[in-house]
N, CA, C and O of each residue as an XYZ file, in Angstrom:
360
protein
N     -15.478      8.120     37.465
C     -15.123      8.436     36.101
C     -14.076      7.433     35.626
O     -13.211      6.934     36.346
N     -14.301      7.146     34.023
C     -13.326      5.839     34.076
C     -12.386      6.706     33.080
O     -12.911      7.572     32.380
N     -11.225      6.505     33.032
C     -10.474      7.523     31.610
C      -9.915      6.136     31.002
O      -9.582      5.124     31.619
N      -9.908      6.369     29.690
C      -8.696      4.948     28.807
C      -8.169      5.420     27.438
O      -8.672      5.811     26.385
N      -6.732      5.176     28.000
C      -5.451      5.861     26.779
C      -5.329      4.783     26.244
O      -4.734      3.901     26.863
N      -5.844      4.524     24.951
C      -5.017      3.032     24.156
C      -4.472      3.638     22.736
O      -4.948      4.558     22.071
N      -3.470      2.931     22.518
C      -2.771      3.631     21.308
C      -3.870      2.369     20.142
O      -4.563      1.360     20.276
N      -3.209      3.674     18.625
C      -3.869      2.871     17.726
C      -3.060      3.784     16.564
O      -2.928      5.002     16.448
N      -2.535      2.551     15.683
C      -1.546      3.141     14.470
C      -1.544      2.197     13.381
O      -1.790      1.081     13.839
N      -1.383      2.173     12.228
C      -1.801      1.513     10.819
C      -0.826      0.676     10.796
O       0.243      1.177     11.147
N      -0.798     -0.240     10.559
C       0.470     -1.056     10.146
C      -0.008     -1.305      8.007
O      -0.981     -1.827      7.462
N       0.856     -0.836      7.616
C       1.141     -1.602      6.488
C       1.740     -2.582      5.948
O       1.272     -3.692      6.204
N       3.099     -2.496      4.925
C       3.311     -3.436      4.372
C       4.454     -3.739      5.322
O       4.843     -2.850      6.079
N       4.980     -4.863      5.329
C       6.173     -5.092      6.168
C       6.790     -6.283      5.252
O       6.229     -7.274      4.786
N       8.276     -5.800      5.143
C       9.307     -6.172      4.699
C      10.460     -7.570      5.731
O      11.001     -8.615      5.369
N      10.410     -7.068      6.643
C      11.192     -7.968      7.918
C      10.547     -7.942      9.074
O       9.642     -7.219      9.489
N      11.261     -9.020      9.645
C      10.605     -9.672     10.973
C      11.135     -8.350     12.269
O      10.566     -8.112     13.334
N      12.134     -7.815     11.816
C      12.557     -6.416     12.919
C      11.506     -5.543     12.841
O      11.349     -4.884     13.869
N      10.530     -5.268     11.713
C       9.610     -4.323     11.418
C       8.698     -4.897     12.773
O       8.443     -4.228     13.774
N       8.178     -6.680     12.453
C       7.141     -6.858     13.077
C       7.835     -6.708     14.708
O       6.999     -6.215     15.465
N       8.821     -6.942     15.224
C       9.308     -6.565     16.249
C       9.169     -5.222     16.810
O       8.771     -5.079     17.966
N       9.404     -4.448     16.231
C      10.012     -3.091     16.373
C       8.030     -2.702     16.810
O       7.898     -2.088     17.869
N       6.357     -3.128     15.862
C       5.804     -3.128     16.175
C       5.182     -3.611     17.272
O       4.457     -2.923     17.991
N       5.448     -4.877     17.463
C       5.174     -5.510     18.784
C       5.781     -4.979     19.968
O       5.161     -5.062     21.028
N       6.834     -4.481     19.929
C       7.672     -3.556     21.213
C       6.406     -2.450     21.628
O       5.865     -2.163     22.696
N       6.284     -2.127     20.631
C       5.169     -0.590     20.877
C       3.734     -1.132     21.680
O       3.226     -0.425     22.551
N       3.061     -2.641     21.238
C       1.860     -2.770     21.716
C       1.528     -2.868     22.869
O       2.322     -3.794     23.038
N       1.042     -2.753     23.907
C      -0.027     -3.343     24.927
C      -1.234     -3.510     24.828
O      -2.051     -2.887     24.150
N      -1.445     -4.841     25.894
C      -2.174     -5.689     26.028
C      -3.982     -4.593     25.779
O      -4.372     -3.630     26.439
N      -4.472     -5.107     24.919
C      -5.972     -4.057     24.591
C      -5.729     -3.388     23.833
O      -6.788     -2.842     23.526
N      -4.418     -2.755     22.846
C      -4.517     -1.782     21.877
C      -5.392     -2.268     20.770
O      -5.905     -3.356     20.509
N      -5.387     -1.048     20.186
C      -6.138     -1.630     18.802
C      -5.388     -0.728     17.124
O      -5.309      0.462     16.819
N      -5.066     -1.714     16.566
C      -4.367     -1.413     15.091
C      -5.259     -1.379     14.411
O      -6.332     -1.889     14.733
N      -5.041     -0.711     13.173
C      -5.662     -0.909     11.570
C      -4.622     -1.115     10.603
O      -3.497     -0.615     10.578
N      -5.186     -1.961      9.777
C      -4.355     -2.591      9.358
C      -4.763     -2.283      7.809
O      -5.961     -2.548      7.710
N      -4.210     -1.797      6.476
C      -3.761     -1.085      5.351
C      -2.969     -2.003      4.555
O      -2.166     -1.493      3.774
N      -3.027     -2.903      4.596
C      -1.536     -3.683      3.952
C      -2.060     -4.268      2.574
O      -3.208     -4.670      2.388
N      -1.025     -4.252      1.625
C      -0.974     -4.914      0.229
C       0.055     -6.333      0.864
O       0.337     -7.262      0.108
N       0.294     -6.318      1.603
C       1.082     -7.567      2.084
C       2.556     -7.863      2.273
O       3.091     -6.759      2.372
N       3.208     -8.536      2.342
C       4.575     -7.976      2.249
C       5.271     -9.603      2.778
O       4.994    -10.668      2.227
N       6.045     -9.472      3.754
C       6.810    -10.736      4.246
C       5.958    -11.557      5.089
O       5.300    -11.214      6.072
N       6.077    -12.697      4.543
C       4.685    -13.884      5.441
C       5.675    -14.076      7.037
O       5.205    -13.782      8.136
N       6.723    -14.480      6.878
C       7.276    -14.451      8.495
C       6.719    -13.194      9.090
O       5.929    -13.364     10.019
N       6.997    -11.892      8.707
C       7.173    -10.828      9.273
C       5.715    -10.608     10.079
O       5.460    -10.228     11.222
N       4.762    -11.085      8.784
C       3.324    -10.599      9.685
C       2.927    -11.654     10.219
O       2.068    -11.385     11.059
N       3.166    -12.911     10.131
C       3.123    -14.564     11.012
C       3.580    -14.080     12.558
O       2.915    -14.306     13.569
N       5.059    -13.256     12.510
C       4.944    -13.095     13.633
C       4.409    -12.093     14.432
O       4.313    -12.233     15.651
N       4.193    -11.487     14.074
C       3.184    -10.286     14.286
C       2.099    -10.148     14.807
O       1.647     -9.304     15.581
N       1.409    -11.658     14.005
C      -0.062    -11.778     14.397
C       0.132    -12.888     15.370
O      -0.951    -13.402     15.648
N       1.454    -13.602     16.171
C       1.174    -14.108     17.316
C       1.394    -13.080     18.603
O       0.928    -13.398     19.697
N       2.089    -11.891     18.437
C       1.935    -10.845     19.230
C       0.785    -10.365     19.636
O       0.507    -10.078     20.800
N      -0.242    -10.218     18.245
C      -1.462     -9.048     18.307
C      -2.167    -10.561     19.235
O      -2.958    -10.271     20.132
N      -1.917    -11.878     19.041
C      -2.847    -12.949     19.741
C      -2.713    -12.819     20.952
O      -3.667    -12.891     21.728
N      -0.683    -12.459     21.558
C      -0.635    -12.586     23.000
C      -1.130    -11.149     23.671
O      -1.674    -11.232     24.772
N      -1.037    -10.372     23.317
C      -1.507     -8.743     23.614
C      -2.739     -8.724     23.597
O      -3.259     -7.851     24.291
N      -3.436     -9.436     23.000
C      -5.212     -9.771     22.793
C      -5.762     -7.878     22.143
O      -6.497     -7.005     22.604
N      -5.006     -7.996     21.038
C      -4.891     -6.842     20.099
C      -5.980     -6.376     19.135
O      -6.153     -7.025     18.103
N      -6.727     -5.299     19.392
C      -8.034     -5.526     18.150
C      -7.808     -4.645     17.120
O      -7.352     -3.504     17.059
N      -8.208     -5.391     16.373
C      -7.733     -4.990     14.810
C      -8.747     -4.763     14.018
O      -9.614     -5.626     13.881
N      -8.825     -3.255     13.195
C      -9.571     -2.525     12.015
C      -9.181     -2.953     10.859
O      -7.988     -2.813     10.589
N     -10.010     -3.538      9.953
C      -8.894     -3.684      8.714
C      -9.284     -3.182      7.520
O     -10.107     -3.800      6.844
N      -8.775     -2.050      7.118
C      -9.008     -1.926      5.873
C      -8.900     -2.287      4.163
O      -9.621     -2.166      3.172
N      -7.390     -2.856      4.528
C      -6.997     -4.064      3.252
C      -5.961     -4.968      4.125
O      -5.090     -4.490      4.852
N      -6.141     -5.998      3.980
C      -5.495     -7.001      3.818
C      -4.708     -8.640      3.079
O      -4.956     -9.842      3.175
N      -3.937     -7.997      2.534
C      -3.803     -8.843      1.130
C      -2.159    -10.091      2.132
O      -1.196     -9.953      2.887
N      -2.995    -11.274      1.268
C      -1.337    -11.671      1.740
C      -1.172    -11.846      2.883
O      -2.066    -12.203      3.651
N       0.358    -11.558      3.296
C       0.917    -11.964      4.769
C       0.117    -11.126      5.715
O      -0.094    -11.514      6.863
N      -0.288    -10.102      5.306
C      -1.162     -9.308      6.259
C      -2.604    -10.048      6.626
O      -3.149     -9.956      7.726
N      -3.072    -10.736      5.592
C      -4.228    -11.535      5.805
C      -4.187    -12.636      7.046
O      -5.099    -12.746      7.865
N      -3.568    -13.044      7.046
C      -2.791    -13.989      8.091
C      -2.640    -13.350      9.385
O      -3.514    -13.656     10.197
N      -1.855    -12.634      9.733
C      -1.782    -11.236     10.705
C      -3.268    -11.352     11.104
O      -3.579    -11.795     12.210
N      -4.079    -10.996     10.301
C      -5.345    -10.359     10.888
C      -6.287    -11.605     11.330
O      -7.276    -11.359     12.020
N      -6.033    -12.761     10.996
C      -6.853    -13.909     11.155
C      -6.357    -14.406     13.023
O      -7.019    -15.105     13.790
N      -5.074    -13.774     13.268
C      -4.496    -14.399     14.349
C      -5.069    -13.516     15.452
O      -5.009    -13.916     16.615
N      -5.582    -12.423     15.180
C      -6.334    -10.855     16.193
C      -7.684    -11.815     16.853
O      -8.661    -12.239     16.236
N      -7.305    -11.996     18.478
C      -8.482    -12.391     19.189
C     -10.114    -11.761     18.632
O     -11.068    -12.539     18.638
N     -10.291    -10.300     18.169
C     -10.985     -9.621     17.716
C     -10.723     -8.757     16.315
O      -9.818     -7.923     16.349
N     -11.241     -8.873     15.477
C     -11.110     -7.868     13.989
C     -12.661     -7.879     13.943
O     -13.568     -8.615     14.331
N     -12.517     -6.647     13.247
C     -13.939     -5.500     12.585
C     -13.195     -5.201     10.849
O     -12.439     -4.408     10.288
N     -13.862     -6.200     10.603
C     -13.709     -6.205      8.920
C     -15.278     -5.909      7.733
O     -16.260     -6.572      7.398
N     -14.633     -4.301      7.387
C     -16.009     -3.725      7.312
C     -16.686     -4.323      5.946
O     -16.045     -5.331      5.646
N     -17.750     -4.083      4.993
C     -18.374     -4.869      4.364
C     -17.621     -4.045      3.189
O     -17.197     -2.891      3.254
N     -17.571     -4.899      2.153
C     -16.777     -4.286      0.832
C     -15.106     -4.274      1.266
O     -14.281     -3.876      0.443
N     -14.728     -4.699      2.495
C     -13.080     -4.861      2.430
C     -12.822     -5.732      1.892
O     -13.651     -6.599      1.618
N     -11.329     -5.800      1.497
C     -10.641     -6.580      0.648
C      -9.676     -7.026      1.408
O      -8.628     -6.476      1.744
N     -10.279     -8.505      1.767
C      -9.056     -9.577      2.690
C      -8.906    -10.942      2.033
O      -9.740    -11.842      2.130
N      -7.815    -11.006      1.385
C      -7.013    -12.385      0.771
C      -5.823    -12.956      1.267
O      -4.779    -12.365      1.546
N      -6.125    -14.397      1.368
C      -4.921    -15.215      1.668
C      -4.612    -16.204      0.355
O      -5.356    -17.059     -0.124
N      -3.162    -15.776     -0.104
C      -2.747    -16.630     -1.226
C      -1.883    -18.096     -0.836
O      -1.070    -18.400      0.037
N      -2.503    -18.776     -1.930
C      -2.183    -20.652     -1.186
C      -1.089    -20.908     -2.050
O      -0.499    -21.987     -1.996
């Protein structure tokens, strides 16, 4: 019998790089996030999404606007369903 506990919690908008910290503290290696975001601080989710890269983190996304877009491009794996809304502003 195989059993597997993986956490999984929404990240939204994020304001500071302690947010994306304070998230990355929580992850291990295989979790999987969804991700909700209107976007927020480009450092904050820049660094974020080199965490979800080293944790090899899979990511749901339901919106991703912005710094969150970025975040989600850095996820070894994302499931970005048809009709979501994912933008990166230049």
């Amino acid at each position: 019998m195989i059993s597997l506990l993986a956490a999984m919690f929404t990240i939204g908008e994020m304001t500071s790089k302690e947010e994306a910290t304070t998230y990355c503290n929580l992850l291990e290696k295989g979790d999987t996030v969804i991700v909700d975001s209107s976007g927020g601080s480009l450092d904050a989710f820049m660094s974020l999404g080199d965490c979800l890269y080293d944790k090899e983190v899979n990511v749901i996304v339901k919106k991703a606007l912005s710094g969150a877009a970025y975040m989600v491009s850095a996820a070894p794996k994302s499931c970005i369903y048809k009709e979501i809304i994912c933008t990166w502003f230049i």
